[in-house]
PLY file of the C-alpha trace (Angstrom):
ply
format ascii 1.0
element vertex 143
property float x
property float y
property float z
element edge 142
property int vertex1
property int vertex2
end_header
118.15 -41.65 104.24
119.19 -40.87 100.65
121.52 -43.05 99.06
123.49 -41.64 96.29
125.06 -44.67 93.27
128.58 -45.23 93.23
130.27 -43.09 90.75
130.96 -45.93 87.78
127.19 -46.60 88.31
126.45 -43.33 87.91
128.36 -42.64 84.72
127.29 -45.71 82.91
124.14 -44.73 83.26
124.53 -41.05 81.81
126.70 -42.71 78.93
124.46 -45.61 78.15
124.61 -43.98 74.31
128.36 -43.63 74.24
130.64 -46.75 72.96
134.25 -46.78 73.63
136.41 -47.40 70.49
139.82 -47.88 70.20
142.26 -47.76 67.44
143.76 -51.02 65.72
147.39 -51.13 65.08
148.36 -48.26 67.43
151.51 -49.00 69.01
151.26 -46.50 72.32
150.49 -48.34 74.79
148.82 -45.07 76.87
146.20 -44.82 73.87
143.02 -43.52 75.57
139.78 -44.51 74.41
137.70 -42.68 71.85
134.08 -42.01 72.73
131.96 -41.47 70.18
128.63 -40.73 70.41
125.82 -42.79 68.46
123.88 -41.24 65.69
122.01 -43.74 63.88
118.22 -43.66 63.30
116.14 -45.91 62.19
113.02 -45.38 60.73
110.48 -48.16 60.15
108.61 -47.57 56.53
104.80 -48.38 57.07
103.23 -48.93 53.61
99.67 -47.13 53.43
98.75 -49.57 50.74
98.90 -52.78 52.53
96.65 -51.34 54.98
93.77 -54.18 53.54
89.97 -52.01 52.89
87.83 -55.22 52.75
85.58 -53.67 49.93
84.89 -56.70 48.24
83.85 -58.56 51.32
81.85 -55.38 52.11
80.10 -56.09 49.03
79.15 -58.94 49.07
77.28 -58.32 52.45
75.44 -55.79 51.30
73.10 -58.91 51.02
72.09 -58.03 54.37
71.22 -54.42 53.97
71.51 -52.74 57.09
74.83 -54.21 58.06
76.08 -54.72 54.70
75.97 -50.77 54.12
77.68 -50.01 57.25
80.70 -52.36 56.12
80.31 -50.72 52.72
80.56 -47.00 54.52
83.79 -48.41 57.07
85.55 -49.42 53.70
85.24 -45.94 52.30
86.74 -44.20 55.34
89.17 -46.84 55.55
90.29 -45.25 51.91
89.37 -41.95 52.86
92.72 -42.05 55.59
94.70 -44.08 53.27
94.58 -41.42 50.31
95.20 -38.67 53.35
98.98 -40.92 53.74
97.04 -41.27 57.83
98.22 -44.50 58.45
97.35 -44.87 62.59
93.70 -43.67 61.57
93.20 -46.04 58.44
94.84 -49.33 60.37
92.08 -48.76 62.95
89.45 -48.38 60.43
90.24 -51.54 58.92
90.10 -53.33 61.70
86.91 -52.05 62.68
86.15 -53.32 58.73
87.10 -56.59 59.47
85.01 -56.68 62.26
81.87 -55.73 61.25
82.21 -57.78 57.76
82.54 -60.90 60.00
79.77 -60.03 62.56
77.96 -59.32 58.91
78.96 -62.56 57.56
77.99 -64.99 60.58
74.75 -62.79 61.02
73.42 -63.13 56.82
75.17 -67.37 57.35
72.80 -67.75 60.60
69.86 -66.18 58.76
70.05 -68.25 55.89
70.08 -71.17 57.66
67.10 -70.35 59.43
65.19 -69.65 56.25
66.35 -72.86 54.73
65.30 -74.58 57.84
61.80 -73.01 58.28
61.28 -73.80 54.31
61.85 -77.21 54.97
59.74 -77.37 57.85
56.64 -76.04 56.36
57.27 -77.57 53.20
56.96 -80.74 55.35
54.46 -79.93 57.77
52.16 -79.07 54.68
53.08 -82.04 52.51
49.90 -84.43 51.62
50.95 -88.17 53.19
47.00 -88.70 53.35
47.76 -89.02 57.39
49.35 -92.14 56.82
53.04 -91.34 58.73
54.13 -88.94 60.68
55.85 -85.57 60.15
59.67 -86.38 60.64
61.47 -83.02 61.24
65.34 -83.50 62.37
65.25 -80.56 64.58
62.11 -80.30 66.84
62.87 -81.65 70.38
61.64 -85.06 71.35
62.34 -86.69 68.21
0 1
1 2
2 3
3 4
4 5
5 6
6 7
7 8
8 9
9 10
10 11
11 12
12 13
13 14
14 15
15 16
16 17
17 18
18 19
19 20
20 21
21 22
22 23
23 24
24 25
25 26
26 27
27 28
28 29
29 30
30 31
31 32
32 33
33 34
34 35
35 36
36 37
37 38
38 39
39 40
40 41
41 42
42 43
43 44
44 45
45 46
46 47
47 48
48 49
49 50
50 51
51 52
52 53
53 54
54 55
55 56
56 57
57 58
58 59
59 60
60 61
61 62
62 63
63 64
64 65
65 66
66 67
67 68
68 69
69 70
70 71
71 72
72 73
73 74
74 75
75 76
76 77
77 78
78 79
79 80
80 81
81 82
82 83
83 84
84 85
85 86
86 87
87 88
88 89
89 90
90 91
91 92
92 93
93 94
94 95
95 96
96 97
97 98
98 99
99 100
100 101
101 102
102 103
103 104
104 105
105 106
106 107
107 108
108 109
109 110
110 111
111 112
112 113
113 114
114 115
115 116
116 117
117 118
118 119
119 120
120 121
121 122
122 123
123 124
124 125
125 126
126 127
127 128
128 129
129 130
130 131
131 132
132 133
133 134
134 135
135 136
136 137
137 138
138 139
139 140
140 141
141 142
């Protein structure tokens, strides 16, 4: 069983586009409305250049070689599709950027930390307290 919408339905939805407008200051009373039919477009400017390349950050972690050159290579193909006026393409690349520069970032942090941290422990374990004290190391377990 099919059923079919009522006729006003029906039109309303076919002239969803269409506005009624009627004349001010008209003194007929039988004035009919006038349909006319919506033409405006709007188009939404995207600026290529704001589209950030994170080259500086990419940079700076070429500290950490392997990763830093793959942030390094991103950024360029992130300006690659900007100078090609590509803007889907280069907003996608950027965000991968940003990505990878903070994986980068954490990663070189987390390794310097640990080299720091190994320094000071060897620098302690190897220290000459003529076996008077013990080694105190903050981060060994048990202590």
């Amino acid at each position: 069983m099919s059923q079919t919408l009522p006729p006003s339905i029906s039109e309303r939805t076919e002239t969803s586009s269409i506005r009624p407008t009627l004349t001010l200051g008209n003194d007929d009373s039988n004035a009919t409305p006038n349909f006319q039919q919506s033409t405006s477009v709007t188009t939404v400017e995207r600026s290529i250049q704001k589209i950030p390349n994170f080259i500086i950050w990419s940079v700076f972690n070429l500290l950490l070689v392997p990763l830093g050159i793959v942030c390094c290579y991103f950024s360029y193909i992130v300006n690659k599709y900007k100078a090609q006026n590509r803007y889907a393409i280069a907003k996608r690349w950027s965000k991968r950027t940003f990505v990878i520069n903070i994986i980068t970032t954490l990663l070189m942090s987390g390794l310097i930390v640990t080299i720091v941290m190994l320094h000071y422990d060897h620098d302690k374990r190897t220290s000459h307290n003529n076996g008077t004290e013990p080694t105190y190391i903050p981060w060994q377990p048990g202590r």
